[in-house]
C-alpha positions in Angstrom: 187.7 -6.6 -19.6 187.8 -2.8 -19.9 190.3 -1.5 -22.9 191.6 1.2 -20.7 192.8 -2.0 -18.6 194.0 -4.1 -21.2 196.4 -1.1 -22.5 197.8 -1.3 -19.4 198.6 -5.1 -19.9 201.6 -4.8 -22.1 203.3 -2.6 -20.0 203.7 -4.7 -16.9 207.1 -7.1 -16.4 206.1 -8.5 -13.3 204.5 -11.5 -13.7 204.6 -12.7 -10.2 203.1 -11.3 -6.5 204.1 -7.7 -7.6 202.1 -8.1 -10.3 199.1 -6.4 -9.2 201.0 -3.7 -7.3 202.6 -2.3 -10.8 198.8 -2.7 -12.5 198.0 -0.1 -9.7 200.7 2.3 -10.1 200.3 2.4 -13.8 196.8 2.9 -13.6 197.3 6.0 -11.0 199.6 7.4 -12.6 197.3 7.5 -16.1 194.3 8.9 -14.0 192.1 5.8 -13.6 190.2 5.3 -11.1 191.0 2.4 -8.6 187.9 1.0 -7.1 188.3 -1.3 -4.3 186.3 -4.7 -3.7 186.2 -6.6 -0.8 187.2 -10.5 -0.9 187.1 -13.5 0.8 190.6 -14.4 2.5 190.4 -18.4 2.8 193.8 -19.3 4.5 195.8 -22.1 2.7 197.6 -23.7 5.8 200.2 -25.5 3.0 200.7 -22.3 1.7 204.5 -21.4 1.2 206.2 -17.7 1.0 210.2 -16.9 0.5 210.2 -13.9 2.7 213.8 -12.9 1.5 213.2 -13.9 -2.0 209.6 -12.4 -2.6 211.1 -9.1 -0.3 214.0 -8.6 -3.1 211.1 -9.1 -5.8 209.0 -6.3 -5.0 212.0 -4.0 -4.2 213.2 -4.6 -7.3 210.0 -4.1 -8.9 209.6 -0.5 -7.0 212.9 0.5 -8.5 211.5 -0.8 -11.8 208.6 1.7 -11.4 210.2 4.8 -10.0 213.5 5.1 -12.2 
């Protein structure tokens, strides 16, 4: 794993799906660059989401990141 990446580490609350949304804006904002790889997408038909609940989460988490 890269240092410049594992600096960043420590400095992220989320530990759920926002996650790797605040790992993105804190490595922008420090100048990394952000390389995209492409993935698989296997769909888990038992898979479960709380819209309202996971929605709240990552608003919270933007006001986290811009305040």
């Amino acid at each position: 794993m890269p240092r410049r990446f594992q600096a960043l580490l420590p400095e992220i609350a989320d530990e759920g799906w926002f996650f790797d949304t605040e790992l993105l804006v804190l490595a922008e904002r420090r100048g990394m660059r952000i390389d995209e790889v492409p993935v698989e997408w296997v769909e888990d038909p038992d898979s479960r989401v709380s819209i309202v609940r996971t929605s709240v989460g990552d608003l919270i988490g933007i006001a986290r990141l811009y305040v």
